[in-house]
Structure formats: structure tokens, C-alpha cells
C-alpha positions as CSV (number, residue, x, y, z in Angstrom):
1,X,172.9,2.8,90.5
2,X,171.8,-0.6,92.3
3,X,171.0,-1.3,95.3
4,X,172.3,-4.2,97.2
5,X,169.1,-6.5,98.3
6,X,171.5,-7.9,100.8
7,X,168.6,-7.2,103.9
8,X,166.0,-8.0,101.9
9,X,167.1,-11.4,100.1
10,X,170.1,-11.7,102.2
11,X,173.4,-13.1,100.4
12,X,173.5,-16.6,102.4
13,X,173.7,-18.6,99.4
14,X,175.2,-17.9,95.5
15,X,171.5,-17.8,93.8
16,X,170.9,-15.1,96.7
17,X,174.1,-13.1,95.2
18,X,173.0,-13.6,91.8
19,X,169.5,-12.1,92.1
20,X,170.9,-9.0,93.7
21,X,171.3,-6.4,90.7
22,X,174.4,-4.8,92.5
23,X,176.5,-7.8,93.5
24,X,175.8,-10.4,90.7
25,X,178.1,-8.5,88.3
26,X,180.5,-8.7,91.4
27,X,183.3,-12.0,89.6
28,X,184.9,-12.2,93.3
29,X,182.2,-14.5,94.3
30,X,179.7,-14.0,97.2
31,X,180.4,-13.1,101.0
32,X,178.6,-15.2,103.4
33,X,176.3,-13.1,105.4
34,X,176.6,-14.1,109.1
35,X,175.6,-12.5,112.4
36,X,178.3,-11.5,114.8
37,X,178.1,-12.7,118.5
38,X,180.2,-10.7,120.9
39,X,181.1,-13.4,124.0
40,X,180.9,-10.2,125.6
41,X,177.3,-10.4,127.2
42,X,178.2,-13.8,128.6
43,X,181.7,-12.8,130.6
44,X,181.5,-9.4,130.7
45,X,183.8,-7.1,129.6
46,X,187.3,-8.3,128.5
47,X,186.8,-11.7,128.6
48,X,187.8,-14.5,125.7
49,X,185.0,-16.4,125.4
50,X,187.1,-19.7,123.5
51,X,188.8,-22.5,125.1
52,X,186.9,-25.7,125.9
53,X,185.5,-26.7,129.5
54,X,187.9,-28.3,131.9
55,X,186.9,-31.7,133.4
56,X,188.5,-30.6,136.2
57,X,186.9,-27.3,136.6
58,X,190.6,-25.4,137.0
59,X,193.2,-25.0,133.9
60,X,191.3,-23.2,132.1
61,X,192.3,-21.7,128.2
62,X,193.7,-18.5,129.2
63,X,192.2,-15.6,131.8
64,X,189.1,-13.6,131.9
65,X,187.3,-11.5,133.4
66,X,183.9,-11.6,134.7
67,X,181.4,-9.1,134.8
68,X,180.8,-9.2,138.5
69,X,184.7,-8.6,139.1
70,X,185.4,-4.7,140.2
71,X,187.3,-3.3,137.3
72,X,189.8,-2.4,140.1
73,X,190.4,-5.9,141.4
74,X,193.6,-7.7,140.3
75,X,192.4,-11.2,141.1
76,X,192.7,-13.1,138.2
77,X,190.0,-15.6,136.6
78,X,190.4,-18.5,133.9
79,X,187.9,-19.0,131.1
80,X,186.4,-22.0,133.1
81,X,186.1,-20.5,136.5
82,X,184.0,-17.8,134.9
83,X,181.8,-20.4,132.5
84,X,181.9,-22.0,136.2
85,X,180.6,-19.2,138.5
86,X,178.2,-17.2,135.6
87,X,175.5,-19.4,136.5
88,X,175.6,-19.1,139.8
89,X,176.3,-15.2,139.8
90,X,172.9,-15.1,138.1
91,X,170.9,-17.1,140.9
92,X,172.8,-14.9,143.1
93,X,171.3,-11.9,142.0
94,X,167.7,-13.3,141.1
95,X,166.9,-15.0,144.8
96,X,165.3,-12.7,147.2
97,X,167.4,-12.2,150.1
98,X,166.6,-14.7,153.1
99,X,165.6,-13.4,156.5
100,X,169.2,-12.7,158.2
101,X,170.9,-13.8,155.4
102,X,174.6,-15.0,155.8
103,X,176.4,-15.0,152.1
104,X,178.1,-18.1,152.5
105,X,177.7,-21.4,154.0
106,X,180.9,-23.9,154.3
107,X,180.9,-27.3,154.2
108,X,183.7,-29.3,155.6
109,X,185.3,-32.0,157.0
110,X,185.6,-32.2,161.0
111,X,189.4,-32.4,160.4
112,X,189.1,-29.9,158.9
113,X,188.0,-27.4,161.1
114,X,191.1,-25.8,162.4
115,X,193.1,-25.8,159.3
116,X,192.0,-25.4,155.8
117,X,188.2,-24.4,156.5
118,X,189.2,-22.4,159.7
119,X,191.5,-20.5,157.1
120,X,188.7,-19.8,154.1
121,X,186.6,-18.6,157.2
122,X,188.8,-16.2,158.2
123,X,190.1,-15.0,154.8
124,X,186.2,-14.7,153.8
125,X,185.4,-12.7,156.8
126,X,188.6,-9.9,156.4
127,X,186.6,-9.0,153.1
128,X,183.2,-8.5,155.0
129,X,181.6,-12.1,154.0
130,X,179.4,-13.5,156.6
131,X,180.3,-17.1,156.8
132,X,177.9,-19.8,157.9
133,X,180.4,-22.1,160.2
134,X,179.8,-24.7,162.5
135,X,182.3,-23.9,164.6
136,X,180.7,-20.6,165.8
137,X,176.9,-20.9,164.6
138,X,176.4,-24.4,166.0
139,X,176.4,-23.6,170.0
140,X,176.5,-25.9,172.9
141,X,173.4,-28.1,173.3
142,X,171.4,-27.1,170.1
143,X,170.6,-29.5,167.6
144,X,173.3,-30.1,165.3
145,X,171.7,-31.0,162.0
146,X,168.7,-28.5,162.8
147,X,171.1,-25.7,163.1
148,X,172.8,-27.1,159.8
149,X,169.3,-26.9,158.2
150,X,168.6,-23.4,159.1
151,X,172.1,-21.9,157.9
152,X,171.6,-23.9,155.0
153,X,167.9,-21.9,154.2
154,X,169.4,-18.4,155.5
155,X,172.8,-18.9,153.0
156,X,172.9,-17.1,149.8
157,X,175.3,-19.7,148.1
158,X,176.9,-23.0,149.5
159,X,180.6,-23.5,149.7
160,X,182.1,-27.1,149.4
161,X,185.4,-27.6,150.7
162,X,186.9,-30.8,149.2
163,X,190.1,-31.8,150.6
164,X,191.5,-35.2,151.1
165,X,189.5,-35.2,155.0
166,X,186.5,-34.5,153.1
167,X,186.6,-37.0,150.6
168,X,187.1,-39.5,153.3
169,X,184.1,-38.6,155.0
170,X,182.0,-38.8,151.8
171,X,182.7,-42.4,151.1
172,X,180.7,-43.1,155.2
173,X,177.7,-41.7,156.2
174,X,178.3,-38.4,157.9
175,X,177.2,-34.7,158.6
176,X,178.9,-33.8,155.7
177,X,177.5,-35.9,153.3
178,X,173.9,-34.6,154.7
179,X,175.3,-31.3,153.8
180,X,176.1,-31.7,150.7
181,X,172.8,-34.1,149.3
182,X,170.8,-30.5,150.5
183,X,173.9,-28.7,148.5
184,X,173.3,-30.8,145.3
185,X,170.0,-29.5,144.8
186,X,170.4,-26.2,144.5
187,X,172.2,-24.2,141.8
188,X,174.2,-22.2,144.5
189,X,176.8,-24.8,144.6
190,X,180.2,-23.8,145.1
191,X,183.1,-26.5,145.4
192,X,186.7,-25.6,146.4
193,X,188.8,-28.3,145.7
194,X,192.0,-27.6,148.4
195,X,195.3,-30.4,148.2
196,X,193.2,-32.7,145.9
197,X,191.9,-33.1,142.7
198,X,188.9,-33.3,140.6
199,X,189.7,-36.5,139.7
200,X,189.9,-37.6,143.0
201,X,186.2,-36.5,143.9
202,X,185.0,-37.9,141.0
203,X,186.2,-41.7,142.3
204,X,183.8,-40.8,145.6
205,X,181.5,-38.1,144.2
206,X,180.5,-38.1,140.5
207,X,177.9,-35.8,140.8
208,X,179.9,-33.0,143.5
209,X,182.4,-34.0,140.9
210,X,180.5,-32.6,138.0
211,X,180.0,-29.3,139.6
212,X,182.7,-27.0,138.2
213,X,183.9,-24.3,140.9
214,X,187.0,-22.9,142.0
215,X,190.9,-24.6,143.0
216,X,193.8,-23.9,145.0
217,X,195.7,-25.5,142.2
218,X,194.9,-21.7,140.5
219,X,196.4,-19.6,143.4
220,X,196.2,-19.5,147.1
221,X,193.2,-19.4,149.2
222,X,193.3,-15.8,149.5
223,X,192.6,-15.6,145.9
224,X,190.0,-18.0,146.3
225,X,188.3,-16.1,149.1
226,X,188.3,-12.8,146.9
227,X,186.7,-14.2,143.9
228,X,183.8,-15.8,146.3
229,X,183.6,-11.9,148.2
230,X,183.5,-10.4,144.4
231,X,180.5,-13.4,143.4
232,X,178.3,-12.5,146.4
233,X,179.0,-9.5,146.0
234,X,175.2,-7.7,144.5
């Protein structure tokens, strides 16, 4: 009997069908031979790896599930948060540890401070994240921007909160816009966008803007807080 040549010639085009002495009798015409990609080794297990990048990094095309995500947790991830966070989840686990490392650092607005930020804070802190905050790390009579400097070097990623306050800050110059230019040059770069939009930050800040991350527009803050505890999480 012949043998297909299929691994040997391969069957990519009809002259490759016809050579082979066990197909070219075949009158059905030829099968493409084409590798299959599982979208499993970029998302992880039980994740749809379709749908097309949101420009504003939060309806995604359906849910996922990253790789990093305990298969007990019921938080629940869109296709883009995950495209979003998978490159960061890999600098996350490939930088060494900094000396008295704190796993997040949040950037805010002042107005901030006792409301939306003072609540990611907390949220992030019931799930055993240490949180970088000015509020508590900055302390009476230091040096505000040197502290700033120093829990940004100590921070294993860098939190964003972009709410309205914020994005009325960014269009001065402020603390928080000294923040963020150190922010923009890493690859640890996590925006929340919190009672605004994507569209919004782009008017003020095209390039925070281009940085897909996570939105309250996808759930509540809680949820937001778990998916950053289960990204830091190594």
C-alpha cells in the first residue's frame, strides 16, 4: 500500500497532493495542511482567545480566564483585561523582588484621598496586598516627592487611579503627574479608570490613555481589587 508523503512533501499546495502516491488518486481534492495554535498558552486555561482589542481597555468580546486566576476564584475577566494584564503578569514574575517590597503603589488625585483611592486601599489590603499610599507612607516632615521616589523603586507594579479629580490634575503640573511620567516608563503600569472613561483620559493623556488596564464600568471595585491581589499574586 502507499504511503502518504504528507511530512515529508507536505500537502500545502495541489502539485504537493499530486506527487504523493497515496493521495493523488484521492478525486476529493487536497486538504490544506496547517498547524493548529491552541490560544491556550497565551490566557491559560479556559480562555477564548478571539474578539478584537478594546480602545477603551473594558468591553471586552466575552470572559476569560487567565492563567494567574486561582481555579477557585469566581472573579470574572474579559478577553481584553486579560490581553491587558498578560504582559504585565509576566514582568511581575520575571523582576527580582525589591528590598521591602510593597506589591502595589497607587497613584491618585489629592481629592481623592478619602474616597475612591482610600477605598481601593482598603479593599486591596483585606486580601493581604501591601499598598504603597501616601496617606500613611508619606509622614510628617519627610520629603514628599523623595518618599514618592522610594515607594515607587520598592513597588512591584504601579496602580493608576483615573477618575474625573485625577484627570483634572493631569492637565496642571502636579505630584501626580510626576507620578505617573516615572509610571509611563515601566511596563508595570496599571490604570483603573473609576466614574470616567477611556475616552476621557485620552483628551488629557494619550499615552496613560494607550495603556489598557482594568474599569469599574466591568464591576465594582471589589472586583477590581481581587483581580490586582490574583496579578501580584507569584
Amino acid at each position: 500500500m502507499a504511503r502518504c508523503t504528507a511530512p515529508r512533501n507536505g500537502h500545502r499546495t495541489a502539485s504537493g497532493r499530486e506527487n504523493c502516491p497515496a493521495c493523488r488518486s484521492d478525486s476529493r481534492g487536497y486538504r490544506s495542511y496547517t498547524p493548529s495554535y491552541s490560544s491556550r498558552s497565551f490566557y491559560g486555561s479556559g480562555t477564548s482567545g478571539g474578539g478584537s482589542r478594546s480602545t477603551g481597555g473594558s468591553s471586552g468580546s466575552g470572559n476569560s480566564k487567565p492563567s494567574w486566576s486561582p481555579s477557585s476564584s469566581s472573579v470574572v475577566y474579559t478577553t481584553d483585561e486579560v490581553r491587558a494584564l498578560t504582559p504585565i503578569r509576566r514582568s511581575v514574575e520575571a523582576r527580582p523582588p525589591p528590598p521591602d517590597p510593597r506589591d502595589v503603589f497607587l497613584c491618585h488625585a489629592w481629592d481623592d484621598r478619602g474616597g475612591a483611592a482610600k477605598e481601593l486601599h482598603d479593599l486591596l489590603e483585606s486580601l493581604n496586598v501591601s499598598v504603597w499610599f501616601s496617606e500613611k507612607d508619606v509622614l510628617l516632615g519627610s520629603t514628599l516627592l523623595r518618599e514618592i521616589d522610594k515607594g515607587l523603586a520598592k513597588s512591584r507594579v504601579g496602580v493608576v487611579l483615573v477618575t474625573p479629580a485625577l484627570l483634572e490634575r493631569l492637565q496642571g503640573e502636579g505630584i501626580a503627574d510626576k507620578e505617573l511620567s516615572v509610571l509611563l516608563a515601566t511596563d508595570l503600569l496599571v490604570p483603573i479608570v473609576h466614574n470616567t472613561t477611556y475616552e476621557a483620559l485620552r483628551d488629557v493623556s494619550p499615552m496613560l490613555a494607550s495603556r489598557s488596564g482594568l474599569s469599574t464600568v466591568e464591576g465594582q471595585m471589589a472586583n477590581v481589587a481581587t483581580k490586582l491581589a490574583e496579578l501580584i499574586d507569584l
